[in-house]
C-alpha positions as CSV (number, residue, x, y, z in Angstrom):
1,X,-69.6,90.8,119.1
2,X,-67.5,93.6,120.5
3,X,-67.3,97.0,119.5
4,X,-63.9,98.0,118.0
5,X,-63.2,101.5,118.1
6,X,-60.4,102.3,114.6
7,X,-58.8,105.7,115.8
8,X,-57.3,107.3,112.9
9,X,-57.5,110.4,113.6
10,X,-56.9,112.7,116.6
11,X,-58.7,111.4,120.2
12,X,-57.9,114.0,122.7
13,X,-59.2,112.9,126.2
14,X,-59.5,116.2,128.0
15,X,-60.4,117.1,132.1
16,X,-64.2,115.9,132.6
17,X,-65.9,116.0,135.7
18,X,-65.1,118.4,137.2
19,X,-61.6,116.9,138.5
20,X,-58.5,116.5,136.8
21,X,-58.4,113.2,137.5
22,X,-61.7,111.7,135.9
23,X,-61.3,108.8,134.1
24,X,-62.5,107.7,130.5
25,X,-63.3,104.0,130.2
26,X,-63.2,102.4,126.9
27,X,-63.7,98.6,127.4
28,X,-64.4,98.5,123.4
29,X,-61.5,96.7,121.6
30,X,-59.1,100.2,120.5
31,X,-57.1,100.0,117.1
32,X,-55.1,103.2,117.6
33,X,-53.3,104.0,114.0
34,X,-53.3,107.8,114.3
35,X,-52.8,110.2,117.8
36,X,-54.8,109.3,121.4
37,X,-53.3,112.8,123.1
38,X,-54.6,112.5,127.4
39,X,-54.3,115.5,128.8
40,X,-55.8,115.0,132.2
41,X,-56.7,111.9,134.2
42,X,-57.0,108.8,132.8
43,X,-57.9,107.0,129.8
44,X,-58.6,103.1,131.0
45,X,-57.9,100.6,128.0
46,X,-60.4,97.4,129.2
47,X,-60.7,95.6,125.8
48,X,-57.2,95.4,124.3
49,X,-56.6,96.4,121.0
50,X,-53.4,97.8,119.1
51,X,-51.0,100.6,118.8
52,X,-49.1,101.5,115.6
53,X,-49.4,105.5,116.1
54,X,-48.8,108.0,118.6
55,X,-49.8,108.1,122.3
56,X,-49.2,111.3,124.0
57,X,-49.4,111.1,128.1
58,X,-48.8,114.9,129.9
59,X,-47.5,114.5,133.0
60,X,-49.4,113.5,135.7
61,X,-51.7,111.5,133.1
62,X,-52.3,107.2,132.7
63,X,-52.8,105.3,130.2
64,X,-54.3,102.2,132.0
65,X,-54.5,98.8,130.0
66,X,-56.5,96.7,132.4
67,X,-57.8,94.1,130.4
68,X,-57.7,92.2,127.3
69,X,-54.8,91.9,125.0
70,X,-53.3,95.0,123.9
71,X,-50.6,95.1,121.3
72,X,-47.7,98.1,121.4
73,X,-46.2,97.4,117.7
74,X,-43.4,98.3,115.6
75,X,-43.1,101.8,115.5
76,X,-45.1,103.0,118.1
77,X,-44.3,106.2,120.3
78,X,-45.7,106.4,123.0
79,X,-44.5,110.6,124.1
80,X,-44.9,112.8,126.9
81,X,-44.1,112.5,130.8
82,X,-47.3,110.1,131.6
83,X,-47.5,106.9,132.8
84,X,-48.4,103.4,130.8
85,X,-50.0,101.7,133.3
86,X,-50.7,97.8,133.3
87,X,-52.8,96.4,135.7
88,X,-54.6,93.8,133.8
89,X,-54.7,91.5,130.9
90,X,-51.8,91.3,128.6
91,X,-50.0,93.4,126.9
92,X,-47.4,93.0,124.2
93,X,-44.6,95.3,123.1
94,X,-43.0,93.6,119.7
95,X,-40.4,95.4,117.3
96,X,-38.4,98.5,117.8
97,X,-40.4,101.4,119.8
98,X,-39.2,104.6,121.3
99,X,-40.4,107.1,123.7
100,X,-40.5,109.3,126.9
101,X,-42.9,108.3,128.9
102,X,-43.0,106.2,132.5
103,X,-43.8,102.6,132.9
104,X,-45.9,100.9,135.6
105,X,-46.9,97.4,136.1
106,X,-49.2,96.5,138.9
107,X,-50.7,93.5,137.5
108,X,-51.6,91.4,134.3
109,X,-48.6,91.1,132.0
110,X,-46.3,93.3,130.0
111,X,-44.4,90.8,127.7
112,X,-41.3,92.2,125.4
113,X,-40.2,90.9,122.5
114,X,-38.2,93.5,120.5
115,X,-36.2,96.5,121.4
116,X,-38.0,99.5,123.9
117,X,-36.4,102.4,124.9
118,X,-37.9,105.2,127.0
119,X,-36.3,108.2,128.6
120,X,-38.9,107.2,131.5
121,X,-38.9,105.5,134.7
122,X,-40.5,102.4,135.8
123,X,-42.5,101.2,138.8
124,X,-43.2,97.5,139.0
125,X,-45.2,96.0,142.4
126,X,-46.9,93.4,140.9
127,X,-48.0,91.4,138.0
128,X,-45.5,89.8,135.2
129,X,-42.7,91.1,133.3
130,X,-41.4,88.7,130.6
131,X,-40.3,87.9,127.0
132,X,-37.1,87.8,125.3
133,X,-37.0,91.0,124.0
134,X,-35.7,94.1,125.6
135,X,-36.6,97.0,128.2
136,X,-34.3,100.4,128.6
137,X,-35.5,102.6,131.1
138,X,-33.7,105.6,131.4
139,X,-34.8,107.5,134.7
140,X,-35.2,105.3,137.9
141,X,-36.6,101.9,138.7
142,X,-38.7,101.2,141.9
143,X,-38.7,97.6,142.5
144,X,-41.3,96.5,145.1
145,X,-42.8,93.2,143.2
146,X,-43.4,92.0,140.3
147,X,-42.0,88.8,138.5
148,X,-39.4,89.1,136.3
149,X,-39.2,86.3,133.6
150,X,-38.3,85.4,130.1
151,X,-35.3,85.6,127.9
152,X,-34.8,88.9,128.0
153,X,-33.2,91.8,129.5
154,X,-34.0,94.7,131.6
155,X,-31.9,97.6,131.2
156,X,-32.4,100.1,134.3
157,X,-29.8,103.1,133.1
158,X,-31.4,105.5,135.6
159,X,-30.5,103.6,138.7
160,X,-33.1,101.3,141.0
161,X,-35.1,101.3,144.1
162,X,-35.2,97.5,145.5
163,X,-38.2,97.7,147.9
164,X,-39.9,94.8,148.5
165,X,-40.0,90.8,146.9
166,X,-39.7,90.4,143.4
167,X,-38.7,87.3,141.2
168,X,-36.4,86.7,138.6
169,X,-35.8,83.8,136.9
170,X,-36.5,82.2,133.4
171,X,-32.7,83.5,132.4
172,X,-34.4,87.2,132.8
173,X,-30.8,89.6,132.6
174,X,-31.5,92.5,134.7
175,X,-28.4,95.6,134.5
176,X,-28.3,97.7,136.8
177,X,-26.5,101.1,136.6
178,X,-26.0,104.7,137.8
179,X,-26.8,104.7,141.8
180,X,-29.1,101.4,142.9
181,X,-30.2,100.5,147.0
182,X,-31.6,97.5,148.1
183,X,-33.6,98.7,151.3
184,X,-36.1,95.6,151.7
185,X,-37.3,92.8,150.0
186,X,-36.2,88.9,149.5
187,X,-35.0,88.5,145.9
188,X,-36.0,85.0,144.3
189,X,-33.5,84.2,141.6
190,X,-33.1,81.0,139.7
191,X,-33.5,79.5,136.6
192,X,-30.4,80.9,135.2
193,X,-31.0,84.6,136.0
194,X,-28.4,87.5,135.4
195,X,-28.2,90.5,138.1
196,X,-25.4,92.8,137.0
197,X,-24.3,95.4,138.9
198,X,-22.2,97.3,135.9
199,X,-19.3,98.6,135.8
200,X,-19.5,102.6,137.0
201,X,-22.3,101.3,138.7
202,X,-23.6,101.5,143.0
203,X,-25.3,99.0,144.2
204,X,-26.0,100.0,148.3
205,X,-27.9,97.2,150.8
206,X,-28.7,98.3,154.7
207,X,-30.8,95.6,155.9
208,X,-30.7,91.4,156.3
209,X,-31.5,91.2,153.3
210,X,-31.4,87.6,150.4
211,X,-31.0,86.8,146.9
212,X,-31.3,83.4,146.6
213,X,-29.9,80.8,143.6
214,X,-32.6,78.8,143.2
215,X,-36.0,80.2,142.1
216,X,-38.6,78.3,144.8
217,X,-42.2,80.3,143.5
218,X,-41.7,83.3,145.8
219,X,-42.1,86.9,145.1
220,X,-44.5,89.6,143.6
């Protein structure tokens, strides 16, 4: 059977190694319910688990779930100018959550299915997106992959970077505002998908660039 590691307390993952960017590995399944604080590096979630607690990322810091299924539940804050990082497995955000930090998905699967705000950017160049819940980012979205699918809607307040292929489709609704370009990348819609460009809003293209109607398996 598998470890699980119940973290009710405080678990502070500090510089190690002589580098600020070691990394701790925890491939046990993590049931966080109190405060994991990273102050340096990264902290590499392998074995899924849960969050009801506090995760605090200082900036330059990762949280990388990277395998397993890992559950962000109601009422979890994640806080600090860090980055979630998913690149692996699945990992589910349910119910209402707040917080600050940056969000990254470079494979596996971040799936929505309530209400997420953070004051944080996103970067998304691979991996899926979905769910029918909802995503508010409020600094800037890099686009360069990544399918987007599901129900539900992605909010990008802080304006968008279109970089490279990406998919939406599944009647995904994704709003752009603030300042958005579109400098590469072939955009597979389809299957009922919403781009809004909202009102206030700049969206800016400079290449031969297409976003297609009908969703054909392209993309990420």
């Amino acid at each position: 059977a598998t470890t699980v590691f119940n973290n009710q307390g405080t678990f502070i993952k500090s510089a190690g190694g002589g580098t600020g960017n070691s990394t701790t590995d925890l491939t046990a399944v993590v049931h966080n319910t109190g405060t994991i604080n990273v102050q340096s590096g990264i902290l590499d979630l392998g074995g899924g688990g849960s969050n009801t607690g506090t995760i605090d990322l200082s900036s330059g810091t990762t949280l990388a779930l990277t395998g397993g299924t890992f559950a962000v539940n109601t009422g979890s804050s994640i806080t600090g100018t860090g980055t979630v990082r998913v690149t692996g497995g699945t990992t589910t955000f349910s119910g209402a959550n707040t917080g600050t930090a940056n969000l990254a998905i470079t494979g596996g699967t971040a799936t929505f299915s309530g209400n997420t705000t953070t004051t944080g950017g996103g970067t998304f160049s691979a991996g899926t997106f979905n769910g029918a819940g909802t995503l508010t980012l409020g600094a800037p979205l890099t686009l360069s992959g990544t399918t987007l699918g599901g129900t539900g809607v992605l909010n990008a307040d802080g304006g968008t970077t279109i970089s490279g292929n990406f998919s939406i489709n599944g009647g995904q609704t994704l709003n752009l505002s603030g300042s958005s370009t579109w400098s590469a990348g072939y955009i597979y819609g389809g299957g009922g998908s919403i781009l809004n460009n909202k009102v206030g809003a700049t969206l800016t293209t400079n290449f031969n660039g297409t976003l297609n109607g009908t969703y054909h398996g392209g993309g990420a």
